[in-house]
Backbone as JSON Lines, residues from 0, in Angstrom:
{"i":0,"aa":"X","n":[-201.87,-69.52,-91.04],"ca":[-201.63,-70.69,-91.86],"c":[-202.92,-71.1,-92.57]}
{"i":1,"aa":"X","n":[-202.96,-71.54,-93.8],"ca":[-203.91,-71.81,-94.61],"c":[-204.8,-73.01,-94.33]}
{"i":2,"aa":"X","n":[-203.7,-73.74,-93.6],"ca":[-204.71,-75.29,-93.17],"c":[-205.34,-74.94,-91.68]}
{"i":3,"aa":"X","n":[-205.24,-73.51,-91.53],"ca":[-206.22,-73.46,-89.99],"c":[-207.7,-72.56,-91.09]}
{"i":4,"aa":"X","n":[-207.96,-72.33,-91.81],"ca":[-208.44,-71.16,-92.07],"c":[-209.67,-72.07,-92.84]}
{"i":5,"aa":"X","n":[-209.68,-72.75,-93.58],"ca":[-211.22,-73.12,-93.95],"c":[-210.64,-75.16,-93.99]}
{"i":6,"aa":"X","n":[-211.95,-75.35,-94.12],"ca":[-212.01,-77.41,-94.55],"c":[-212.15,-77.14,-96.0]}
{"i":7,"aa":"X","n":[-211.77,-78.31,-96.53],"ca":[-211.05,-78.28,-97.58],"c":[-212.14,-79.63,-98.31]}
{"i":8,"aa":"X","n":[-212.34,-80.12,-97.79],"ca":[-212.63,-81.56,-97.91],"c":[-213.92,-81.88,-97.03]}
{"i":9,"aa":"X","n":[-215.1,-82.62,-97.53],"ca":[-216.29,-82.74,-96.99],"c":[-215.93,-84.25,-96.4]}
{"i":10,"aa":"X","n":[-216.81,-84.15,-95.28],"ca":[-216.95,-85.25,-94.28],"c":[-217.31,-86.56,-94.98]}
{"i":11,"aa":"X","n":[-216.43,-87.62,-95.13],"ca":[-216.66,-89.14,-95.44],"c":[-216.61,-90.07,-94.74]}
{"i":12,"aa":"X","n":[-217.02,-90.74,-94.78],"ca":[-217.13,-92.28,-93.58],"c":[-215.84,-93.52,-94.38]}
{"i":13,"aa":"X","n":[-214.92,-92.31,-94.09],"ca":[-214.11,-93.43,-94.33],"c":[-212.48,-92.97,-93.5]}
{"i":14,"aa":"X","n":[-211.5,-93.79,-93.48],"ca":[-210.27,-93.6,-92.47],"c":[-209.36,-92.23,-93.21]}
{"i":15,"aa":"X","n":[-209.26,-92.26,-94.25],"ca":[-208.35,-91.45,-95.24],"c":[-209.46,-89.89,-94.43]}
{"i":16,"aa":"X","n":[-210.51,-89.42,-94.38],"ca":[-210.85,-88.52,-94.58],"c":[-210.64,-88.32,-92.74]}
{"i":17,"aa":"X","n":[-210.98,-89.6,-91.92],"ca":[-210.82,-89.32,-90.47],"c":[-209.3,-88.51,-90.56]}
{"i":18,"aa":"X","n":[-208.33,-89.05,-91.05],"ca":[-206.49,-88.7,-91.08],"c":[-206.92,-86.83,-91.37]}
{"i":19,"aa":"X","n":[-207.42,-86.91,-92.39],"ca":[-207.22,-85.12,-92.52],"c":[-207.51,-84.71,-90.99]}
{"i":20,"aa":"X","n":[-208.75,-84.63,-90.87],"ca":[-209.31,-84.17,-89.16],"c":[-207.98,-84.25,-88.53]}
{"i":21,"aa":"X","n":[-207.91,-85.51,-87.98],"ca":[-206.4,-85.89,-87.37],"c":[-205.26,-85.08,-87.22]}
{"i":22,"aa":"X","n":[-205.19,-85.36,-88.4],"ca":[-203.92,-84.35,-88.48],"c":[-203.77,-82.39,-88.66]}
{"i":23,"aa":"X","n":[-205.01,-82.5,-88.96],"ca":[-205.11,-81.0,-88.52],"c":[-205.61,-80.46,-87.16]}
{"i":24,"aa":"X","n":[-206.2,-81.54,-86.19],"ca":[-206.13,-81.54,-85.07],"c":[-204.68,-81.23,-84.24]}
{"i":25,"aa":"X","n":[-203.5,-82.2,-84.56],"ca":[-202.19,-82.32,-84.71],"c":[-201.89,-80.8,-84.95]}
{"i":26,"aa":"X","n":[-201.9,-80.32,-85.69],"ca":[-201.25,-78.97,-86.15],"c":[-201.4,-78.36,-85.29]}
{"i":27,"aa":"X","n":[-202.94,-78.36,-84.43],"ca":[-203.28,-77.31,-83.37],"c":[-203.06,-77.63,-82.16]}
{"i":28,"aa":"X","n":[-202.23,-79.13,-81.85],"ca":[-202.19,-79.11,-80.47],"c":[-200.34,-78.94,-80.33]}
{"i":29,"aa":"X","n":[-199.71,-78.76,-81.88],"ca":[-198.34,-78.88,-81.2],"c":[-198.15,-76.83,-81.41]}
{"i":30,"aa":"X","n":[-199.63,-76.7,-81.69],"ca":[-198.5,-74.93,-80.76],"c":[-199.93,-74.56,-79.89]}
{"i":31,"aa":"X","n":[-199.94,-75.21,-79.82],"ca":[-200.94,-75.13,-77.9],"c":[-202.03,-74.58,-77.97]}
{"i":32,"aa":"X","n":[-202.92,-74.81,-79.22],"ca":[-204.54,-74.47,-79.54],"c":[-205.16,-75.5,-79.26]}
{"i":33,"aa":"X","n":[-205.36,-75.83,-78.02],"ca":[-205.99,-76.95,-77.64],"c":[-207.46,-77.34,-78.22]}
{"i":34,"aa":"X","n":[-208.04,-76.09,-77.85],"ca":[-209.9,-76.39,-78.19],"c":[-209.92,-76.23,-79.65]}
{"i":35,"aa":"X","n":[-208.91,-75.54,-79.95],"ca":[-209.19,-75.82,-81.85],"c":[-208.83,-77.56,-82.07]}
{"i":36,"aa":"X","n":[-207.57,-78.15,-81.27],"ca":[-207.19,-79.25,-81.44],"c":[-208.24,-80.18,-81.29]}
{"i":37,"aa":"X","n":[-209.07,-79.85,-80.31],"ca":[-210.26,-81.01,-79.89],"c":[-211.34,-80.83,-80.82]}
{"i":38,"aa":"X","n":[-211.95,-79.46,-81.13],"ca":[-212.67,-79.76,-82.48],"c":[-212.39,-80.12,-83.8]}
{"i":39,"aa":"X","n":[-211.11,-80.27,-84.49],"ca":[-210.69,-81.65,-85.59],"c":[-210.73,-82.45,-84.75]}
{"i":40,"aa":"X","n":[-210.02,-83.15,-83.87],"ca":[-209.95,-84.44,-83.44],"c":[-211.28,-84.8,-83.17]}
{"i":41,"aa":"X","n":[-212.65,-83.94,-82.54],"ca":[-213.83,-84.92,-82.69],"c":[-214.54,-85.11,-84.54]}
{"i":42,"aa":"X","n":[-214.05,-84.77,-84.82],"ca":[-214.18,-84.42,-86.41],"c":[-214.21,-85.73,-86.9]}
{"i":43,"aa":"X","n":[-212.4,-86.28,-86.53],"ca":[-211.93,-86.75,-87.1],"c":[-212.55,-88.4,-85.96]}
{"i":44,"aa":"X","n":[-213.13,-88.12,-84.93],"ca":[-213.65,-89.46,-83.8],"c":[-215.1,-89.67,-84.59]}
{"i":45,"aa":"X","n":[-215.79,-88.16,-84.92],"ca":[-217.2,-88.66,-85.57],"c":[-217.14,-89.65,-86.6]}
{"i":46,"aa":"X","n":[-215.8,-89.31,-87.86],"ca":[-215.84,-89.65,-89.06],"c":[-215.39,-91.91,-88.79]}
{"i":47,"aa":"X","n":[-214.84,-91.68,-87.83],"ca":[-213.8,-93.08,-87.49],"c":[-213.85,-93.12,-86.21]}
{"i":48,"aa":"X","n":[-214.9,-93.51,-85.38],"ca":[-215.15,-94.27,-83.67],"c":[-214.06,-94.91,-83.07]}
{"i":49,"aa":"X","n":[-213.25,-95.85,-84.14],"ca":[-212.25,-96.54,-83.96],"c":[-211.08,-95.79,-84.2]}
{"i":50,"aa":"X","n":[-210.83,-94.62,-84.39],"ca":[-208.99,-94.04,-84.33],"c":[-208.72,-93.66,-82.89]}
{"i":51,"aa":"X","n":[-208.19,-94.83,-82.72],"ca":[-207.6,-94.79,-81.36],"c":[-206.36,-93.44,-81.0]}
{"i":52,"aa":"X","n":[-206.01,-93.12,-82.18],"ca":[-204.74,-91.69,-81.74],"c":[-205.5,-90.6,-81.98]}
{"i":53,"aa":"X","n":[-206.9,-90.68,-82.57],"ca":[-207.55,-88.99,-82.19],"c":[-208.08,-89.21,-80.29]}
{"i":54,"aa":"X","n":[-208.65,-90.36,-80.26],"ca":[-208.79,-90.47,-78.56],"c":[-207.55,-89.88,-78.1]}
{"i":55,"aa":"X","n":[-206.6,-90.72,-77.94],"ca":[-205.05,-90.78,-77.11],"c":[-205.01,-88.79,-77.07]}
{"i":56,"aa":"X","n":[-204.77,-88.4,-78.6],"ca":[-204.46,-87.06,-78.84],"c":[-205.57,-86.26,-77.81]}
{"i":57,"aa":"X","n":[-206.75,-86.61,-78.19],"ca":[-208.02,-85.34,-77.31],"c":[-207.64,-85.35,-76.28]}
{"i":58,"aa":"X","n":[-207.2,-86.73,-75.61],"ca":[-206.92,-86.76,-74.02],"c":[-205.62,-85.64,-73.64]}
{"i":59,"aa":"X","n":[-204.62,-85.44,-74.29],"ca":[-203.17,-84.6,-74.31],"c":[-204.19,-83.38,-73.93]}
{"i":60,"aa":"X","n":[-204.71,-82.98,-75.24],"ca":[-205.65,-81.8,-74.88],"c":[-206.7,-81.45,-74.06]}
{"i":61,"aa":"X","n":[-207.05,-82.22,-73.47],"ca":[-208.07,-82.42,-72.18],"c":[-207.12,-81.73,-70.87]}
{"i":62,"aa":"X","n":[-206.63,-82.95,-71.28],"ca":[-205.49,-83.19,-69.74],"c":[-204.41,-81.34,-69.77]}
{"i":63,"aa":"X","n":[-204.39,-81.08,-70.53],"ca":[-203.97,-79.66,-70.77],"c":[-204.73,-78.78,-70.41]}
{"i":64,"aa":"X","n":[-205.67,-78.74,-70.62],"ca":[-206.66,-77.73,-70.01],"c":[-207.27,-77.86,-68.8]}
{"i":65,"aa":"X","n":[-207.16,-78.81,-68.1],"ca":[-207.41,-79.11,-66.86],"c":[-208.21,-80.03,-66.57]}
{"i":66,"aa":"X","n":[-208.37,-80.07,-68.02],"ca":[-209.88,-81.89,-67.92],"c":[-209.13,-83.24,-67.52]}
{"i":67,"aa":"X","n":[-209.55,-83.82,-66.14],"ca":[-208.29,-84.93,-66.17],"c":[-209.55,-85.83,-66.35]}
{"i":68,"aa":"X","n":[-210.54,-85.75,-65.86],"ca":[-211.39,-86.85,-66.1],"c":[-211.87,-87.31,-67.01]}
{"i":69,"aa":"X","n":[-212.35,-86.35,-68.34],"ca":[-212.32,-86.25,-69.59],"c":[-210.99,-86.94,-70.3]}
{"i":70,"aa":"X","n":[-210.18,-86.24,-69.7],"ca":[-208.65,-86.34,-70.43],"c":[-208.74,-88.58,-69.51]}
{"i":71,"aa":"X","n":[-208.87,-88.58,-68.77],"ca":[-208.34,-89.96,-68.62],"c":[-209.68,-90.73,-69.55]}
{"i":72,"aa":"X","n":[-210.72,-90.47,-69.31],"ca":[-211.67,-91.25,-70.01],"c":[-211.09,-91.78,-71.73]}
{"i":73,"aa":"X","n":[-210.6,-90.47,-72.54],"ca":[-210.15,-90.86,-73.83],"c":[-209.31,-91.57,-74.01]}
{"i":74,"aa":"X","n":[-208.0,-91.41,-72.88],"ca":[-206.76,-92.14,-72.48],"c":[-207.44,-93.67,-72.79]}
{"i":75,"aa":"X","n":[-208.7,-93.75,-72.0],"ca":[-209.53,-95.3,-71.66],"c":[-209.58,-95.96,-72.93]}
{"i":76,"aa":"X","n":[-210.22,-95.14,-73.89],"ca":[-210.82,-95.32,-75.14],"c":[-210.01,-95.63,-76.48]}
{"i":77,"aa":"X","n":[-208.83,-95.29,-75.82],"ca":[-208.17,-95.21,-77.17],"c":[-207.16,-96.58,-77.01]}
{"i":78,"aa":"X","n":[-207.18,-96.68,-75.43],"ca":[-206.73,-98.33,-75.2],"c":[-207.26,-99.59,-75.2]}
{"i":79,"aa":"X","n":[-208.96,-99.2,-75.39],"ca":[-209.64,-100.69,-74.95],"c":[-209.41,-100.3,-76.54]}
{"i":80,"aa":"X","n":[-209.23,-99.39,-77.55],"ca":[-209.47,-99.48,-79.12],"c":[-208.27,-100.28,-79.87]}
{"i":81,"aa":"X","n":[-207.28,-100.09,-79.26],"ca":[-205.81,-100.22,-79.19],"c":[-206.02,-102.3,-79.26]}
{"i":82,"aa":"X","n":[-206.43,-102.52,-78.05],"ca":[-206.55,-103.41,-77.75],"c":[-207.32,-104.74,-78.09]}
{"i":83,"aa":"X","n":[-208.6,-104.08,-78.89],"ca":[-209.14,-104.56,-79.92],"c":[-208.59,-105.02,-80.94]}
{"i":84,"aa":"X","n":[-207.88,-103.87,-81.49],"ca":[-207.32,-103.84,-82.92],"c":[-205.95,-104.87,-82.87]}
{"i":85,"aa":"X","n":[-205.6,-105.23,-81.67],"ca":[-204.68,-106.4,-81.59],"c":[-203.05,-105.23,-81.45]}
{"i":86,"aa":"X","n":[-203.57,-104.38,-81.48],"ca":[-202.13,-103.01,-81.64],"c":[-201.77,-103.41,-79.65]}
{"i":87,"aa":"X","n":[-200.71,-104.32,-79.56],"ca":[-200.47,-104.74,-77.95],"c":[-199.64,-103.35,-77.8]}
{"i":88,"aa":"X","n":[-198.21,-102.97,-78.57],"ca":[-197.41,-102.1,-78.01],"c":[-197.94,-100.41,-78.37]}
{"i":89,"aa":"X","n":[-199.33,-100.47,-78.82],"ca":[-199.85,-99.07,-78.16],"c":[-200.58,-99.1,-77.39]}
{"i":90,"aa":"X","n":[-201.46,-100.67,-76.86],"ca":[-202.0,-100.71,-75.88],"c":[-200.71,-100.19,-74.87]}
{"i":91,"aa":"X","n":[-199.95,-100.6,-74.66],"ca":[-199.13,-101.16,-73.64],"c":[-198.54,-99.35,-73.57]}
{"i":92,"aa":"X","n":[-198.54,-98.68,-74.39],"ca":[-197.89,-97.14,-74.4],"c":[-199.08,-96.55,-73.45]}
{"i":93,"aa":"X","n":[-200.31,-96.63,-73.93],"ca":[-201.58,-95.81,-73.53],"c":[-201.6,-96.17,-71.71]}
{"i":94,"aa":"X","n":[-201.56,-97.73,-71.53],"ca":[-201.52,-98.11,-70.13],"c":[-200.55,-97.17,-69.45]}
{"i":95,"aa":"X","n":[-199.06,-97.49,-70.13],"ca":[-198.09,-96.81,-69.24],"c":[-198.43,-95.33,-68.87]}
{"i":96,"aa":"X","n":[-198.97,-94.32,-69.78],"ca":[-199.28,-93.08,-70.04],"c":[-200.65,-92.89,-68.66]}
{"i":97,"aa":"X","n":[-201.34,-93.78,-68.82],"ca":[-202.34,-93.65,-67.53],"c":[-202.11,-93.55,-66.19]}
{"i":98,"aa":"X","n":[-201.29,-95.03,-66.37],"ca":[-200.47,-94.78,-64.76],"c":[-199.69,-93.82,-64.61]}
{"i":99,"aa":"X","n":[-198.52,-93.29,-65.18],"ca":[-197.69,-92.41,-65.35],"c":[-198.49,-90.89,-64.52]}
{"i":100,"aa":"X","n":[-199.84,-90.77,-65.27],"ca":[-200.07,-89.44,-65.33],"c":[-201.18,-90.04,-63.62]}
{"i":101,"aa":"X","n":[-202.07,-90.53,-63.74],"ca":[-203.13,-90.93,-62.58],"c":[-202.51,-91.75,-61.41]}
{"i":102,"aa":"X","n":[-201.27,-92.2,-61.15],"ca":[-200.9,-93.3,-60.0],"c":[-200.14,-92.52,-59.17]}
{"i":103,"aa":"X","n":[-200.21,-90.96,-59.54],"ca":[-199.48,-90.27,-57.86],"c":[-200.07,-89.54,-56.95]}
């Protein structure tokens, strides 16, 4: 696929350019390229500190590869971000998702 094969678009400090990362992170974690997935998604964490769904997402891919501590730390990050941003019902998704996966 053409959107795995080169960047297209130079690094900006702004949200629109974090989304590309993002979402081409996305591409690579829904057919199970995890470590390709985690390098856009930090791409897309360098460009925007605050995108709480490249956290949430790295953690999927953490937690996939066997990183739970890693994988829960982002889980952390992307809820105290969540939570900031006044976003209650993705705080409230990210919480459930913690316990869910860490309370057995």
């Amino acid at each position: 696929m053409e959107i795995f094969k080169q960047r297209q678009q130079p690094k900006k400090n702004n949200s629109q350019d974090a989304n590309f990362y993002y979402f081409r992170g996305i591409s690579h974690l829904v057919v199970g390229r995890f470590q390709a997935a985690i390098l856009e998604l930090n791409e897309a964490i360098e460009i925007d500190p605050n995108h709480a769904a490249a956290y949430d997402n790295r953690g999927i891919c953490l937690r996939e590869l066997g990183k739970h501590q890693e994988a829960l730390a982002n889980f952390q990050k992307s809820a105290a971000i969540y939570q900031k941003q006044g976003k209650t019902d993705d705080y409230q998704k990210i919480i459930a998702k913690i316990h869910h996966l860490y309370s057995r």
